[in-house]
N, C-alpha and C positions, 0 to 999 in steps of 0.2 A: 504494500500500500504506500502513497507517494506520501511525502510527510511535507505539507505546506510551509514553506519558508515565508514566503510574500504571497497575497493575494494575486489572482491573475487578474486581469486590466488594471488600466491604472484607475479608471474612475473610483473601484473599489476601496483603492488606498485612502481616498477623501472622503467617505461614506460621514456623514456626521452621526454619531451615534447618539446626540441629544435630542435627535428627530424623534424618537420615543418611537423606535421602530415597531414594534411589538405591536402597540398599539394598533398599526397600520396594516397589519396583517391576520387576516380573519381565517381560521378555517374552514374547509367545507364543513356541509350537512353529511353528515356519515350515513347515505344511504345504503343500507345492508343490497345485497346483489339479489334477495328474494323479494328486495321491495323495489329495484328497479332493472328488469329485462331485457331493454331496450329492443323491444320486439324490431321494430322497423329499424332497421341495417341501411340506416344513410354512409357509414363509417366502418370499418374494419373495428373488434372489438376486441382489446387485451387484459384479460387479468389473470393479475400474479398473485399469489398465496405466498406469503413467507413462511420461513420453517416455523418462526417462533410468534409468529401472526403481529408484529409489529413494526410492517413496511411505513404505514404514514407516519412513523415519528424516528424513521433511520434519518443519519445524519451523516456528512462524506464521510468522516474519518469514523465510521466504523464500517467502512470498506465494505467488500461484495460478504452477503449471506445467500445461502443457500434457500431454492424457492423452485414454486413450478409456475408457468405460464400457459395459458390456454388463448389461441390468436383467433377470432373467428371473422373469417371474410363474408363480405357481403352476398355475396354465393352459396354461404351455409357450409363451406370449407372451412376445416378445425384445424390445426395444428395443435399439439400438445407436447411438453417435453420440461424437463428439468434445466432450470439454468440456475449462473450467478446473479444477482440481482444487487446493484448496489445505488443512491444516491451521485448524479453528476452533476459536473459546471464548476465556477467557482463563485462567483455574483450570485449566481441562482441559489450557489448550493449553500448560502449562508442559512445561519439556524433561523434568523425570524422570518425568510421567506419560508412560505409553507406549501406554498404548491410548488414541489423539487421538480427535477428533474431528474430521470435514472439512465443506467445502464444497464442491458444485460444481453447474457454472456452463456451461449450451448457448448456445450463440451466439446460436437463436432459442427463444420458448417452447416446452415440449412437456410434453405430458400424460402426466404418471408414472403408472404403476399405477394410473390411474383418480383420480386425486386432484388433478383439476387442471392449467390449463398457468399453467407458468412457468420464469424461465431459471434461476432457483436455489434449489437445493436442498440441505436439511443433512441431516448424518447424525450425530445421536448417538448416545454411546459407552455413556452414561450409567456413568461410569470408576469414580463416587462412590458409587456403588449397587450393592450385593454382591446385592439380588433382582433389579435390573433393569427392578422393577414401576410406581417412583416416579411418573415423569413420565407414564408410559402410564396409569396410575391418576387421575390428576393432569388430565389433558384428557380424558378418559373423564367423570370427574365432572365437567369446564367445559362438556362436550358436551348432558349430561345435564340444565342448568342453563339452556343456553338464551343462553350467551355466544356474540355472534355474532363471525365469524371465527374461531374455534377451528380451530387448522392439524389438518389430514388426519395421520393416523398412524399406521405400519405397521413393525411387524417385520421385519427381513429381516437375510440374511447377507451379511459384505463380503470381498472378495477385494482385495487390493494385491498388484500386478505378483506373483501368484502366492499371496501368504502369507494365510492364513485368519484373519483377523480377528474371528472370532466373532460374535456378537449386538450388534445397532445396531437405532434406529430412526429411519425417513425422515420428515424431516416439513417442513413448507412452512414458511419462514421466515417472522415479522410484517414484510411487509410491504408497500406500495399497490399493487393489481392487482386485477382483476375478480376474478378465483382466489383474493385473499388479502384484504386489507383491501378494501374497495371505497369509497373514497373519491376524492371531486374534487380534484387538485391542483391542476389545470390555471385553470380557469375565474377571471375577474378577474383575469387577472394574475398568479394562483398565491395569492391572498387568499382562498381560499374556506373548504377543508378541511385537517385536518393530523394527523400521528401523532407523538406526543412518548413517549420512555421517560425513568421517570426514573431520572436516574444521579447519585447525589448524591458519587461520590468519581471514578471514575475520568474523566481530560481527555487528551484525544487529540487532535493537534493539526489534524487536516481535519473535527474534530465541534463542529457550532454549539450552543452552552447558552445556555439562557435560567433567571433564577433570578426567583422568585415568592415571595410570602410573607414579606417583609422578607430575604430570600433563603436564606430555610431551606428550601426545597423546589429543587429544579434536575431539569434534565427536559432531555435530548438531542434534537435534530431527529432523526426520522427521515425523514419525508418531508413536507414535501420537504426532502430531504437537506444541499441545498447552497441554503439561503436566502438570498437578498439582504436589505436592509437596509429594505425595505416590510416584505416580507414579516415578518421576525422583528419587527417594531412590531409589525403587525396581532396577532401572535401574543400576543406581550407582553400586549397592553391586554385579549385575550378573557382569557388565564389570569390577567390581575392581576384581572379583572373576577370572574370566576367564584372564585376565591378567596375573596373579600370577602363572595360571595354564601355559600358554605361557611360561611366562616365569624361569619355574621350568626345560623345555626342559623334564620331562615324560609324554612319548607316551599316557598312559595308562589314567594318571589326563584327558589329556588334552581334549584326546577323549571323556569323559564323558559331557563337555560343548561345542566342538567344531567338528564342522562338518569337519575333515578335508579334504576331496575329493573338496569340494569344496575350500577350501583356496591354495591345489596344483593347482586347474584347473586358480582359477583368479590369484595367481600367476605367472603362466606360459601365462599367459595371458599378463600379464602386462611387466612380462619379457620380451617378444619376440618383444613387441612392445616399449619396452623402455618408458615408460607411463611419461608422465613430471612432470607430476601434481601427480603423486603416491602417495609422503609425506604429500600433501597441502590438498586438495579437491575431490572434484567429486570421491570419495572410500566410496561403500558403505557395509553397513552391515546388517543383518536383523536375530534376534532371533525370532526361530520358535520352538515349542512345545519341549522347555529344550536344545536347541543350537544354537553357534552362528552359523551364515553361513557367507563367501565372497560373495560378487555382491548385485545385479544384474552391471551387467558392464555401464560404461557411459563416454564420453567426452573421443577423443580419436585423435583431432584437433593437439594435441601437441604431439608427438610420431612418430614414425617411420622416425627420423632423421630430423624432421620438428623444428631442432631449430637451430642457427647462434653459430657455434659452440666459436665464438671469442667473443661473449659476457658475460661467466661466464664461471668459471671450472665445475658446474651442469650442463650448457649449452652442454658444449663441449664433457662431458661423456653422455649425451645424445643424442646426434651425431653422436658417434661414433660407429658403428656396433660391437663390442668386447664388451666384459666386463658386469660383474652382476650392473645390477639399481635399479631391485626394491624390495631390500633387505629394504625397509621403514617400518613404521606404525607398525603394528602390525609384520608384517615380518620381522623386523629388529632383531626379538628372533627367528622366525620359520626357517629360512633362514642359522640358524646356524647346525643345527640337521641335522646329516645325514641321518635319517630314515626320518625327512621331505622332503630333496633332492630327497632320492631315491623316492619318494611319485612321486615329479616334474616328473622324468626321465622316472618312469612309464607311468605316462599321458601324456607327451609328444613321448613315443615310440607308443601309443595307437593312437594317432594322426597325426602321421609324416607322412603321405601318403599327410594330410589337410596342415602341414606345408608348406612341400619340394613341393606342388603344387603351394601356394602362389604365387610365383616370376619366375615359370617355364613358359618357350617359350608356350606359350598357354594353362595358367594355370590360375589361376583365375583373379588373376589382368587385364592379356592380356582378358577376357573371360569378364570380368566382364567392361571394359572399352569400347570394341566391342560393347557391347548391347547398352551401353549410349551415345556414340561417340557425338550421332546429340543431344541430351541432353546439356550435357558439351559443345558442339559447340555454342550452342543458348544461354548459360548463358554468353559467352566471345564476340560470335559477334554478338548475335541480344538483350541480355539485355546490352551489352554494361561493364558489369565489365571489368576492366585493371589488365589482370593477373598477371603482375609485378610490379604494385606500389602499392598496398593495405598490407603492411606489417609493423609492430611494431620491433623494435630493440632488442628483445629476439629471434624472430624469423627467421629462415631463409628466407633470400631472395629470391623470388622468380625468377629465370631465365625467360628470355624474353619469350620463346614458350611453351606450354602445352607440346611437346612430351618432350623436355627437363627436365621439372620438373616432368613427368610421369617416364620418364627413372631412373632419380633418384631415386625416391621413388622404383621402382622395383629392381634396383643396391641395395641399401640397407637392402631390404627386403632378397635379395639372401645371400649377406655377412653375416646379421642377422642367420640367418637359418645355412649355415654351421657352424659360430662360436657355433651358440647353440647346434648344432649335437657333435661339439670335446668335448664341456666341459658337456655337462649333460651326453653322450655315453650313447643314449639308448639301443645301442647294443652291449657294451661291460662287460666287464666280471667283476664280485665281489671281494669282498676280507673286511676283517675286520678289521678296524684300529688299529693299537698298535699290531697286532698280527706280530710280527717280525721274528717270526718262523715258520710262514703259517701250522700251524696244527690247525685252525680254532678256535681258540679259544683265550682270551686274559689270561698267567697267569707271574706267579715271570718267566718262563721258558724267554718270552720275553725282561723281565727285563735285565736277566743274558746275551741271545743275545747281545743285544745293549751294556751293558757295554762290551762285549769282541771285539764288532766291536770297538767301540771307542778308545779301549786299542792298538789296534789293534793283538791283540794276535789270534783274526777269520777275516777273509774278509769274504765280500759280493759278494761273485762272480755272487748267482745268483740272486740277485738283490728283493730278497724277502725281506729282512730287512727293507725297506724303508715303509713300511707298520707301521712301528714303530715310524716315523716321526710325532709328534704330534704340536712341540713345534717352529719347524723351516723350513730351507728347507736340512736343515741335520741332521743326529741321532747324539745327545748329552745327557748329562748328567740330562738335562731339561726332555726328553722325557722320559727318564726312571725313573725318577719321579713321572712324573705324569700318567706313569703307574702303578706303586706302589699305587699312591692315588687310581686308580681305583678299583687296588682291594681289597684295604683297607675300600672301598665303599665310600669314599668321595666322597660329590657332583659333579658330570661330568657335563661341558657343553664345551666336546672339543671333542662328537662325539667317545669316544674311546669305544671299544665294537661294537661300530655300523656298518653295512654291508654298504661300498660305493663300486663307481662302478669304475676300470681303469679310 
């Protein structure tokens, strides 16, 4: 069992504990399994039996107990079988949240509801989320996108040793298995492939870190889980390498170690959703046969506006529907390049039909809440959760009624989407930066432009010059400059040369 050093996220660390948390957290109505049936199978149905029949008051650190679980699909298919069963998360898994989240764990693989074999599997609570819709919103658009590995997801209802636990959803953990990641551990000695998340604050005492980037970036082993001391070199020297290649800003390096189709798609991923935890955790990465790749995607609780915007200035730009976020981690180089933008603006013009559907009058949100209505009705009025007191002081408060907090989350999501429509334009028109004289090309001719604009001895009448604006939100002496550098070939990373879009 892992023994918690530091809380994982960082919001955790600032938790105020004078918030009288306790108070804020209600337990369900403990309806025994004979007094509710759920005849009608909207949802896949799980309940677990503990050995010692005291699943709803398990806590993380008394690790996995022994239990049986019975899966029943909407079809009237059963599964049944013995597993581990234990309390997961780390936010979640604190003591006065009471609607936990778990794990568990068959002795051999098997194939849940069609999604795959494997020995374990999670169940979230999604405790943070007053719609429920977040994270199922959240991998729906990663699905949609084209992120491979994106874990299987499904709605269902949970039973513990009797007590109705409401609305959860199943989904496959990140991590190596044919079923889940599909990566080589094994081959050379365990040097081949590998999945890192990164975790820049919390340290757990049986979790190997490796730090990159003069060691401002840190990134957790996941598999292979328990590296030896080859192994984390070989690791070392690919991420110090690919780094360097990052951030060198050439296209040409970068591609050679980095998959970047995928780092535009979880970018744009994370962009649209405003991801909380981008910098911190839950971001994962996985080298596969000579690159790296973004994803598979995970934990998506904190996003789409789901934070109290008066609790921090990160809070509050996460909040707010305008403005670039998830320029972090390793993006915090890629995010610079204008040929990685335009990367962004492509997959996002590829997918805008999936966007600009989101938040539409009966689009998927409306479509996707439709289906679950009696679901999410039975997690607030027959297990009994209090959809407005179960909140920590990072996060947004939840308003008193469901359609209130649904409303929101869909206002958000629409504001989101247009703001991302003006400023990626995926439908608007090209142009080359520093090229001041729009004859496509950057040379000294741009130069001599800008000095005669500046002198004013040319105006700008027809508004092409600004294309030369490198330096500021006016042409100066600055920008012609560091056009000179460019084509002096000094090192660029101010995108000049490169095709952006209006």
């Amino acid at each position: 069992m892992k023994t918690k050093v530091l809380i994982k996220k960082s919001v955790a660390l600032i938790i105020c504990l004078s918030v009288a948390v306790c108070s804020l957290c209600f337990a369900p109505t403990a309806l025994a399994a004979e007094e509710y049936q759920g005849e009608n199978l909207d949802v896949p149905q799980i309940r677990v039996t503990t050995e010692n029949g005291n699943g709803c008051e398990l806590q993380k650190e008394d690790g996995y107990v022994s239990a049986s679980i019975s899966i029943k699909d909407t079809d009237g298919k059963e599964l049944t079988d013995a597993v581990s069963f234990k309390v997961r998360g780390n936010t979640t898994a604190l003591s006065w949240v009471n609607k936990k989240a778990f794990t568990f764990k068959f002795a051999k693989k098997k194939n849940v509801l069609g999604m795959g074999s494997g020995k374990k599997w999670f169940l979230i609570a999604n405790a943070f989320d007053p719609t429920l819709l977040r994270n199922y919103t959240a991998f729906e658009l990663a699905r949609e996108l084209g992120l491979e590995y994106t874990s299987n997801q499904k709605f269902c209802e949970l039973w513990v040793d009797g007590s109705f636990r409401g609305c959860y959803v199943l989904y496959e953990p990140v991590q190596e298995g044919k079923d889940r990641v599909n990566i080589d551990i094994e081959s050379n000695g365990g040097k081949k492939d590998f999945l890192l998340e990164l975790e820049a604050v919390t340290q757990e005492d049986d979790v190997t870190y490796l730090k990159t980037d003069n060691n401002k970036i840190r990134f957790a082993f996941k598999d292979p889980e328990e590296p030896n001391e080859e192994q984390q070199a070989y690791v070392q020297e690919i991420m110090d390498d690919i780094v360097e290649r990052i951030k060198s800003g050439v296209r040409e390096d970068i591609e050679e170690k980095v998959d970047l189709q995928s780092f535009a798609k979880y970018y744009l991923l994370n962009e649209y959703l405003k991801t909380f935890d981008f910098e911190r955790t839950s971001v994962y990465f996985y080298y596969k046969d000579g690159k790296l790749y973004a994803g598979p995607a995970w934990d998506y609780d904190l996003s789409t506006g789901n934070e109290r915007a008066e609790f921090s200035y990160r809070s509050l730009k996460a909040s707010e529907t305008d403005g670039i976020f998830a320029n972090k981690n390793l993006f915090v180089y890629l995010a610079q390049y204008g040929w990685f933008n335009n990367m962004v603006s492509d997959t996002y013009k590829e997918h805008y039909a999936f966007f600009d559907d989101i938040a539409a009058d009966n689009g998927f949100l409306d479509s996707t809440y439709e289906q679950y209505r009696a679901v999410f009705d039975r997690n607030y009025n027959e297990a009994g959760w209090n959809i407005s007191k179960w909140w920590v002081n990072h996060i947004r408060k939840p308003s008193p009624t469901y359609a209130e907090n649904y409303d929101y989350l869909k206002n958000w999501c629409a504001e989101r989407q247009t703001w991302m429509t003006e400023y990626f334009k995926p439908f608007g028109e090209k142009y080359i930066l520093g090229d001041a004289d729009n004859n496509g090309v950057v040379t000294v001719s741009d130069v001599t432009r800008i000095q005669r604009i500046i002198a004013e001895i040319e105006t700008d009448d027809d508004n092409t010059a600004v294309r030369g604006i490198i330096s500021g939100n006016k042409l100066d002496a600055d920008d012609a400059l560091d056009i000179q550098k460019y084509i002096a070939k000094y090192k660029n990373n101010k995108n000049i040369g490169c095709e952006l879009r209006y």
